[in-house]
N, C-alpha and C positions, 0 to 999 in steps of 0.2 A: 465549566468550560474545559477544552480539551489542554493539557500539560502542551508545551510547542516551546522549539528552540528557535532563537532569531539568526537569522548569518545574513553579512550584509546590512545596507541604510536603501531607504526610500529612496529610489530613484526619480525625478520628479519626471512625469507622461509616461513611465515603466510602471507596472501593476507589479503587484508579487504575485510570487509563486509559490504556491501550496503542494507540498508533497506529501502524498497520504501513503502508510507501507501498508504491507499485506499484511496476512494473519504471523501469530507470532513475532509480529519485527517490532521495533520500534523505531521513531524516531531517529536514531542515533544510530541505524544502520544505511542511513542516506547521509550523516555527515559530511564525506570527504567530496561525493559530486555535488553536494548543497555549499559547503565553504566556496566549490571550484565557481559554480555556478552565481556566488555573491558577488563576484568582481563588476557585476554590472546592473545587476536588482537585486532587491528583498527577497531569500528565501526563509520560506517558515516549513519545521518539518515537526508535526504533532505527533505526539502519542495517540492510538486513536482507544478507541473507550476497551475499558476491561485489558489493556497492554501499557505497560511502560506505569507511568507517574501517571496517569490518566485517571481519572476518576470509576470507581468500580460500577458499572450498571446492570441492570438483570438481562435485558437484552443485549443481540449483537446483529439487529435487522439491518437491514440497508437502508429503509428510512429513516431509523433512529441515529444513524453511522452519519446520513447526509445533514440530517439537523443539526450535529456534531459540530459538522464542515462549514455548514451557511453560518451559523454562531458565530466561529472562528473566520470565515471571510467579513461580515459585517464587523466584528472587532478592529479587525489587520486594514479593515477599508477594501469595501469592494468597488468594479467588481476585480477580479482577482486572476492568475492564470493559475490551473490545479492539473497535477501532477497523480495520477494513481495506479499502485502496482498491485496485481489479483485483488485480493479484498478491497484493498483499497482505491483499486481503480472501479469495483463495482459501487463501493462506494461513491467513489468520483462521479459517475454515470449515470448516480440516483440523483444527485445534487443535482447534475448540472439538466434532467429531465424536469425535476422538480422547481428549481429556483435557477431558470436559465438568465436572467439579469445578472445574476453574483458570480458568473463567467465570462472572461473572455474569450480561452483557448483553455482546449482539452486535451491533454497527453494520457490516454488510456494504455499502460501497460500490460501485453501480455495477458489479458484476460477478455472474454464476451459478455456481453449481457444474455447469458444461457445459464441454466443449470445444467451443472453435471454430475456426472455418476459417481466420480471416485470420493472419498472423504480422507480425511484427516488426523481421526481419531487415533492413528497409529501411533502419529508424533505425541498427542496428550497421554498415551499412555505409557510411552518411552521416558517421558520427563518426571511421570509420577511414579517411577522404580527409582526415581533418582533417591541417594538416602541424605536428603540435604542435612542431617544432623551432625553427618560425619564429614561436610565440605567443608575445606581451610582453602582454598583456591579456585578458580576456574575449572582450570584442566581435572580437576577430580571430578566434575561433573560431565566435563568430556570422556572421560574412560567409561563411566557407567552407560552413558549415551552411545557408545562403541559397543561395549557391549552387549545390548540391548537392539542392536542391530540399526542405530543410526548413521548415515554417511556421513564420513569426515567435513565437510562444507557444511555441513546442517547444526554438526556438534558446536561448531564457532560460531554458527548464527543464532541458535536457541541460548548457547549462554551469554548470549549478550544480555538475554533479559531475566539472568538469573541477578540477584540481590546475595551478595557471596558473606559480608558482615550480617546478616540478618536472616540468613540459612530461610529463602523465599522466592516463589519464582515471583515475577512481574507481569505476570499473568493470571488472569480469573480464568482456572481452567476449568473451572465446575460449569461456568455461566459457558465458555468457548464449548464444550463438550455438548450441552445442554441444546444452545441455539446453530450446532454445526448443519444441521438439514437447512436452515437461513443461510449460513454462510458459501455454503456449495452450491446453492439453490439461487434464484433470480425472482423478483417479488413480481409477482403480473398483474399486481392491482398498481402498479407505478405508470402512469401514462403520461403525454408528453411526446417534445419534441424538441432538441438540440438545435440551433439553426448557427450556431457557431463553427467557428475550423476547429477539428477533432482531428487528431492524430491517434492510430492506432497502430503501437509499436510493437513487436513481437521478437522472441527471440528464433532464432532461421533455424535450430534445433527443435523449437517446443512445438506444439500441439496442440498447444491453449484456442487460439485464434483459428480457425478453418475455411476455408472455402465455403462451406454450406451456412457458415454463421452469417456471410456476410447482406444477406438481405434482410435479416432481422438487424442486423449495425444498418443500414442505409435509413431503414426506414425509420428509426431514432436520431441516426446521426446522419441526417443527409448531405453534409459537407465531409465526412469520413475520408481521411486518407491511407491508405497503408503502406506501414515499412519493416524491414526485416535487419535486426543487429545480427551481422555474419559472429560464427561462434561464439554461438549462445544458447541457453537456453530457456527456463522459465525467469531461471534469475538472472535478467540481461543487464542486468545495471552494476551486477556485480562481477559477469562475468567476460563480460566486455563494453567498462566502465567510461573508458574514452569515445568509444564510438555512441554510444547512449547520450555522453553528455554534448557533443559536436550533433546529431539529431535532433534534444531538444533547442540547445541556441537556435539552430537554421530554422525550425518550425516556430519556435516564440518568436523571433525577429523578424520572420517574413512581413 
């Protein structure tokens, strides 16, 4: 089962909340709006497979991501409110089509159920110039990362899931490299139908989310709603953490 951190106690007729991150995060990059967010339910924020303490797997499908999630909801007690940012909101979105009982509300982050064009591969190949034999700190992996042409925001998000005593990422970047056409990609043998409230959050910078996506989201999510964090951009939770987490309250509590 997937590695998960607890914040917060069971609220009795409050469900938890499951916050699933995107590629490269972990868990522990949702901390501080997961602590803020425990003052009043269960948040659980997993590692998701091949990331963090998670368990290594050869794939990194979206069905195999969502079986992950349903696991970890029937664990924690479903059904559940799920939280999911890029990957991990596609992930979220294979779940909640697949095993629509083991939801009750859906915060889709910043991402569609589309494939896209761009990839990733840039970041895995930035991290594997890194000379981890030679890191005694963090920030040593931040210089190489600088170097190597990564932006400053990315260099402190990627080492978070560096292992700095054990000179090792926390990441399976062979298997990430391997299944990234999966991960960019949207599985079309997945069918279904959400009939749940579904929030689709966006950052008012990004471009994730489009106009022309939105009738392939209705027809999945037909209770879909959309909203926009001013000053932000993919990474909205991080980049306008308050207004993100004032968003999800009003929508889980409605």
């Amino acid at each position: 089962m997937l590695t998960y951190t607890d914040h917060g106690t069971a609220t009795a007729g409050q469900p938890a909340l499951i916050i699933a991150h995107g590629l490269y995060g972990s868990g522990r990059n949702w901390g501080v709006i997961a602590k803020r967010l425990s003052d009043s339910r269960h948040v659980i924020t997993p590692d998701m497979r091949n990331h963090g303490h998670s368990p290594r797997m050869p794939t990194q499908s979206y069905p195999d991501m969502a079986a992950d999630l349903a696991q970890l909801a029937d664990h924690i007690g479903a059904p559940v409110d799920l939280c999911g940012h890029s990957m991990g909101g596609k992930a979220a979105m294979a779940l909640a089509l697949t095993h629509p009982h083991l939801i009750r509300r859906l915060i889709v982050a910043d991402i569609a159920p589309v494939a896209y064009g761009h990839t990733q591969q840039g970041m895995i190949d930035a991290m594997r110039q890194v000379d981890l034999a030679q890191l005694t700190r963090r920030s040593d992996a931040e210089s190489q990362l600088a170097a190597a042409g990564v932006e400053r925001a990315l260099q402190s998000f990627f080492t978070q899931s560096l292992d700095v005593p054990n000179k090792a990422w926390r990441l399976n970047l062979d298997v990430l490299e391997a299944e990234m056409p999966k991960i960019i990609g949207w599985p079309q043998d997945i069918t279904g139908r959400f009939d749940g409230p579904t929030l689709f959050l966006s950052g008012a910078a990004s471009d994730y989310v489009r106009p022309e996506h939105r009738d392939q989201i209705k027809s999945l999510f037909p209770k879909a709603r959309f909203a926009k964090i001013p000053g932000a951009g993919h990474w909205l939770h991080a980049d306008n953490p308050r207004a993100f987490e004032a968003t999800l309250r009003t929508f889980l509590d409605a």
